[in-house]
FITORRO-58931 format. One record per residue: residue number from 0; x, y, z of N, C-alpha, C in turn. Coordinates in steps of 0.001 Angstrom, whole numbers, padded with zeros to 6 digits. Layout:
% residues N
REC   num    n_east   n_north      n_up   ca_east   ca_north     ca_up    c_east   c_north      c_up
REC   NUM         X         Y         Z         X          Y         Z         X         Y         Z
...
//
This chain:
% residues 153
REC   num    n_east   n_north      n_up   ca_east   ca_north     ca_up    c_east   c_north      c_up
REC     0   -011256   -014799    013816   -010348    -013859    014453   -010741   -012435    014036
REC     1   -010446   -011627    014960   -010756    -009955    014408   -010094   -009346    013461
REC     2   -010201   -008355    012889   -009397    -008332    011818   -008502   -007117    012204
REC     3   -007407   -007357    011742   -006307    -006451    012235   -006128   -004796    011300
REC     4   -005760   -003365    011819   -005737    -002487    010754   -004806   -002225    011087
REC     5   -003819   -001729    010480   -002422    -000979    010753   -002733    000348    009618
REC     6   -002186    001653    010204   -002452     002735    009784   -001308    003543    009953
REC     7   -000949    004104    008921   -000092     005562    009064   -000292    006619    007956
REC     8    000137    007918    008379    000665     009084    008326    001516    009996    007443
REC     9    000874    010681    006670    001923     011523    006111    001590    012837    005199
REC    10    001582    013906    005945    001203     015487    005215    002367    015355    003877
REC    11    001547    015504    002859    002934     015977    001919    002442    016835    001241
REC    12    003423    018001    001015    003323     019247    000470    003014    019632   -000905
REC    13    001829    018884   -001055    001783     018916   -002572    000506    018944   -002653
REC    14   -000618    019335   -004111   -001804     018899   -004192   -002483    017794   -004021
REC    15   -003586    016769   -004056   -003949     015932   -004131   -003575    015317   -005585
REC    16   -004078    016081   -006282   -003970     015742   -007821   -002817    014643   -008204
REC    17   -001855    015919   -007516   -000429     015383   -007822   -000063    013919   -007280
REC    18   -000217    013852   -005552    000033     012952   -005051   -000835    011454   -005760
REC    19   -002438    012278   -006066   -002900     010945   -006575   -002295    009890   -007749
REC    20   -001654    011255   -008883   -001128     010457   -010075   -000174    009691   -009900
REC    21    000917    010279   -008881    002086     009052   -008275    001646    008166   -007720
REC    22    000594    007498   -007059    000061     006239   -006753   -000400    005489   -007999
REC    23   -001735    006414   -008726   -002851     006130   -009381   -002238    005071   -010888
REC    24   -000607    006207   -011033   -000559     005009   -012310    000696    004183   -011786
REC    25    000485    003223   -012563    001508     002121   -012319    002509    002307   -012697
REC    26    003199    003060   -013838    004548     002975   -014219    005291    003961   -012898
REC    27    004276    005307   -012533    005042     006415   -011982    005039    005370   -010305
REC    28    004017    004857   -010391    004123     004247   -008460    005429    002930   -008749
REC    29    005871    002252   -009605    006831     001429   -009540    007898    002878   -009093
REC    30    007811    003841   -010075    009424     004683   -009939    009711    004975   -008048
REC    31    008520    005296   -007426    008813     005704   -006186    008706    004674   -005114
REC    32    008261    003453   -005274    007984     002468   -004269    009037    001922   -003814
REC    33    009229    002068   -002395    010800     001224   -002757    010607   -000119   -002689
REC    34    009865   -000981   -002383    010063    -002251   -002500    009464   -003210   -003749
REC    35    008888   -002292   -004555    008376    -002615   -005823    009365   -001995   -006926
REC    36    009749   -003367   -008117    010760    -003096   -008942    009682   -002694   -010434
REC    37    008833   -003459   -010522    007621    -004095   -011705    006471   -003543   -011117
REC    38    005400   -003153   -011732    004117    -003076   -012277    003309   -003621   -013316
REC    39    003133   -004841   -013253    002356    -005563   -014400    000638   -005305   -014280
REC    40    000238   -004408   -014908   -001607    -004681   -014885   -002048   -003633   -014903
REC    41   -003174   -002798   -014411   -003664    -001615   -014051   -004106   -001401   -013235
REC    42   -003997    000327   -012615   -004836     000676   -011143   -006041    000946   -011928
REC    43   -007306    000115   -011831   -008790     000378   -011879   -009567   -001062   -011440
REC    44   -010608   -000456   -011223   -011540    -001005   -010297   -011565   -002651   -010742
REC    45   -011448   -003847   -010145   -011676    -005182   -010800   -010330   -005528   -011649
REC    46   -009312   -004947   -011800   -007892    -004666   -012254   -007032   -005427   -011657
REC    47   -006215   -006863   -012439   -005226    -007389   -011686   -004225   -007039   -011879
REC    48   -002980   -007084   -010454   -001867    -006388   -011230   -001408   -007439   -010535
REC    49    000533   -007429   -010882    001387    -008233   -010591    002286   -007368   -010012
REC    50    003258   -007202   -008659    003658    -006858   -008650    005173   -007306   -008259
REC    51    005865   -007208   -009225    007707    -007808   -009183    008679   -006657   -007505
REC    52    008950   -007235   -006653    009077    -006898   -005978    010638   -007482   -004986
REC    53    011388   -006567   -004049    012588    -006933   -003472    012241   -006735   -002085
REC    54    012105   -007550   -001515    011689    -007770    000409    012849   -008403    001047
REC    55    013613   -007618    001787    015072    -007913    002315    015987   -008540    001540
REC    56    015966   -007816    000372    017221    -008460   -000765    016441   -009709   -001084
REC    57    015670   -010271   -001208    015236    -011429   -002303    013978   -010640   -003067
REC    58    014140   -011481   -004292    013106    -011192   -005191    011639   -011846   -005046
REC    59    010482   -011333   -005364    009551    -012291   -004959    007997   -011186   -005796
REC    60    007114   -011624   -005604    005775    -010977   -006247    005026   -011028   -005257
REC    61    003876   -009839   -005910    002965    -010224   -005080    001459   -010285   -006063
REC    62    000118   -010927   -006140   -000629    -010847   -007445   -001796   -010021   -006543
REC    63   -002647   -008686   -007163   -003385    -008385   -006230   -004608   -007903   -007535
REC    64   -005698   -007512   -006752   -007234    -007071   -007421   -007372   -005741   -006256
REC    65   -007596   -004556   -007482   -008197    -003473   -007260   -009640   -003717   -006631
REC    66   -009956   -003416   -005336   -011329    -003495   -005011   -012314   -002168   -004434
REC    67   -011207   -000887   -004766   -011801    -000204   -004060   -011088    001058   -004621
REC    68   -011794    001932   -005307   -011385     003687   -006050   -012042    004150   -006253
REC    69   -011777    005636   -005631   -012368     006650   -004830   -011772    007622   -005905
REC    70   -012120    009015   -006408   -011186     009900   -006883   -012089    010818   -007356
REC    71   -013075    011035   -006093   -013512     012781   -006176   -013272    013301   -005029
REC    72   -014336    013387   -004079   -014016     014171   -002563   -013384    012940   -001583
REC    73   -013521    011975   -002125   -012736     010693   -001325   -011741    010071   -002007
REC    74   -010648    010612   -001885   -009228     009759   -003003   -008584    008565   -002263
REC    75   -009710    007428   -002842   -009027     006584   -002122   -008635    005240   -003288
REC    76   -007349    003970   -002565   -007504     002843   -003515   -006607    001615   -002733
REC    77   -007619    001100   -003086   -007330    -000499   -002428   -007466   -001845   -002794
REC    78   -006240   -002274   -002913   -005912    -003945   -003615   -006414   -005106   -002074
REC    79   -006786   -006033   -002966   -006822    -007409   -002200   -005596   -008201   -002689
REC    80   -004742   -008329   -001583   -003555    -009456   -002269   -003691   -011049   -001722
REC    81   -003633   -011607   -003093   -004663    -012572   -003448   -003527   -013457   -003115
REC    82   -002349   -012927   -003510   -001541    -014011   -003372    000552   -013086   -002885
REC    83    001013   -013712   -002185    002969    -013632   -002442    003671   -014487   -002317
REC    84    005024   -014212   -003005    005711    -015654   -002648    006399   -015363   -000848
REC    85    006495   -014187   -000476    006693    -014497    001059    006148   -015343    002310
REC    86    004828   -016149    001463    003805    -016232    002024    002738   -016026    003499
REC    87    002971   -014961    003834    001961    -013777    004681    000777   -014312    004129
REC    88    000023   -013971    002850   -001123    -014532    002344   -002269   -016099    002934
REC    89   -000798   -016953    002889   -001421    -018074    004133   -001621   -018412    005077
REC    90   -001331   -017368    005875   -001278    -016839    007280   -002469   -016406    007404
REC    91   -003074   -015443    006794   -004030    -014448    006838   -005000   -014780    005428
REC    92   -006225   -013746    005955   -007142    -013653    005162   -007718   -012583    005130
REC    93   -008660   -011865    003978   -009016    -010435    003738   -007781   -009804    003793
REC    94   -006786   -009765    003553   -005269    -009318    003229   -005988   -008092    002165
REC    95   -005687   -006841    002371   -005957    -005642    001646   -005072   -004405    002317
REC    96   -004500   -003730    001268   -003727    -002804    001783   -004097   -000948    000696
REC    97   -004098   -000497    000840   -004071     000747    000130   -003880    002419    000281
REC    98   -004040    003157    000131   -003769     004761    000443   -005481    005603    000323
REC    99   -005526    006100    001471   -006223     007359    001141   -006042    008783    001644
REC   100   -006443    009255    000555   -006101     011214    000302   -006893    012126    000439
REC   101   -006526    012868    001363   -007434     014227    002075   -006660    015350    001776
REC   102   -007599    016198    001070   -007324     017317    001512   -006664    018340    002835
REC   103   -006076    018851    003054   -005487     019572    004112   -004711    020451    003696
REC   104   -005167    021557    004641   -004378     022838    004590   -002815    023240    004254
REC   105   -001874    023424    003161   -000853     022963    003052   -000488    021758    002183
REC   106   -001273    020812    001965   -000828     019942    001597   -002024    018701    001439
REC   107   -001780    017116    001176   -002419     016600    000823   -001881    015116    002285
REC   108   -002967    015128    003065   -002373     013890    004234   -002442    012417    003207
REC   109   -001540    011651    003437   -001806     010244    002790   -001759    009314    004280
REC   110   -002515    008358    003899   -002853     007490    004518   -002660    006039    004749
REC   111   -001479    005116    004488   -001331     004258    004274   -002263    002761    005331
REC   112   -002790    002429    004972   -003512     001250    005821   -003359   -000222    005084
REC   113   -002930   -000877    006109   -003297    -002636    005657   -004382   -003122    006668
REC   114   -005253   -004317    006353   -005694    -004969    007006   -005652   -006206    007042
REC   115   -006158   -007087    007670   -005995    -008717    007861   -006640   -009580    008935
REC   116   -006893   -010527    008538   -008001    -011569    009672   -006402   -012721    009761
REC   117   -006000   -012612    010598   -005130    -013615    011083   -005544   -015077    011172
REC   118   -004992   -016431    010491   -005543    -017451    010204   -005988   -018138    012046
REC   119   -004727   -017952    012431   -004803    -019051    013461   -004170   -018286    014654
REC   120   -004221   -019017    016064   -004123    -018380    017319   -002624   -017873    017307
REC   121   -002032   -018761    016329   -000024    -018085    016476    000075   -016759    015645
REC   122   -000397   -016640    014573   -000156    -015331    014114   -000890   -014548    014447
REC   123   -002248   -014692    015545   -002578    -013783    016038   -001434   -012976    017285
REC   124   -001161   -014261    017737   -000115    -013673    019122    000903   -013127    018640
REC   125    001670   -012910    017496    002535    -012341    016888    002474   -011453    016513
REC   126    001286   -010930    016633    000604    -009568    015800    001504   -008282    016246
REC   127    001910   -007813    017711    003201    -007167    018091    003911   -007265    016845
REC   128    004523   -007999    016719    005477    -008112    016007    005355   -007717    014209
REC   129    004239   -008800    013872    003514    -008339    012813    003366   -006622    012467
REC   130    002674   -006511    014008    002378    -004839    013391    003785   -003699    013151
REC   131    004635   -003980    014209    005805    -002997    014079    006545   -003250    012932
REC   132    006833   -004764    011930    006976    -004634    010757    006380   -004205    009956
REC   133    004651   -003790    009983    004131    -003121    008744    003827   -001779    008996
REC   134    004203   -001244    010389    004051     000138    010514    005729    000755    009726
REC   135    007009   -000508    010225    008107     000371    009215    007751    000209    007697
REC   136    007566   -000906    007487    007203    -000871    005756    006604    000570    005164
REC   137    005125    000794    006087    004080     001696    005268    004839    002998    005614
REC   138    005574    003316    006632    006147     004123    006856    007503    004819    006043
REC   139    008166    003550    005699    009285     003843    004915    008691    003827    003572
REC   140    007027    003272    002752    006989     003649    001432    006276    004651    001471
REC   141    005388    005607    002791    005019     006927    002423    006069    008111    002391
REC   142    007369    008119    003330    008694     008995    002858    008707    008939    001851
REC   143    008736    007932    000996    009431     007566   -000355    007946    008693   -001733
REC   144    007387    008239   -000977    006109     008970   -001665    006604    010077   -001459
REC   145    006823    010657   -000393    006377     012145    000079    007500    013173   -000448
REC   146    009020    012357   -000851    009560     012774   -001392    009840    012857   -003118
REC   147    009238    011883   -003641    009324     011714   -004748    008218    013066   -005376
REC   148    006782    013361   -004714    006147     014392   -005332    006551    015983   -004560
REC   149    007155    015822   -003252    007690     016610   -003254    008695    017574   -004113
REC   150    009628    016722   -004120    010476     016963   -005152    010656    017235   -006704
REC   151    009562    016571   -006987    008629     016896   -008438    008999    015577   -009161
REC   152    009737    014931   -009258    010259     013723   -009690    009102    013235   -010755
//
């Protein structure tokens, strides 16, 4: 199956620097994520983390590997999630989601992207659906970003 990208959007009024450290470390990206409670592990390259997490009021994880950081003229970083208890993961394959950071006039654009190879012909045809749930997700955790370094938090 092809592999699916979902992408969004978001100028925030701040340096790169800044925006990067609210992703980059784990204690400060638990404070602003909203659907992440926990950060178990580290953001660096080959790095497993755990992440303790609330997806429509239930509790659940997700276990992922850093495969991809960027942090000179390309600020970028991206987990493979290896595994959740929602299970999406068995649905799909190459499951990777992460942020990248550009420079821009004003401010610093973030980039939220997931991708995915859909297992079988049903969750391909669902993909509608699929996608407008992960365009609100990435959407509602780059606000959450955009205000948290906005704000200086």
């Amino acid at each position: 199956m092809p592999e699916v990208r979902i992408e969004d959007k978001v100028l925030i009024h701040a340096p790169v620097g800044a925006v990067w450290q609210a992703i980059k470390n784990p204690q400060v990206h638990a404070r602003w994520h909203p659907y992440i409670v926990r950060i178990t592990g580290d953001h660096r390259l080959g790095a497993m983390r755990i992440c303790s997490v609330v997806l429509g009021g239930k509790p659940g994880a997700t276990q992922e590997r850093c495969i991809e950081i960027e942090e000179d003229e390309q600020w970028r970083i991206t987990w493979a999630i290896d595994d959740d208890t929602s299970g999406f993961s068995r649905r799909v394959s190459d499951w990777r989601a992460g942020f990248d950071l550009e420079h821009r006039e004003g401010g610093t654009l973030v980039t939220a992207h997931s991708t995915f190879r859909p297992n079988n012909v049903l969750v391909w045809l669902m993909n509608p659906l699929i996608g407008c749930r992960f365009h609100h997700t990435q959407r509602t955790i780059l606000k959450r970003l955009q205000n948290f370094v906005e704000e200086g938090c």
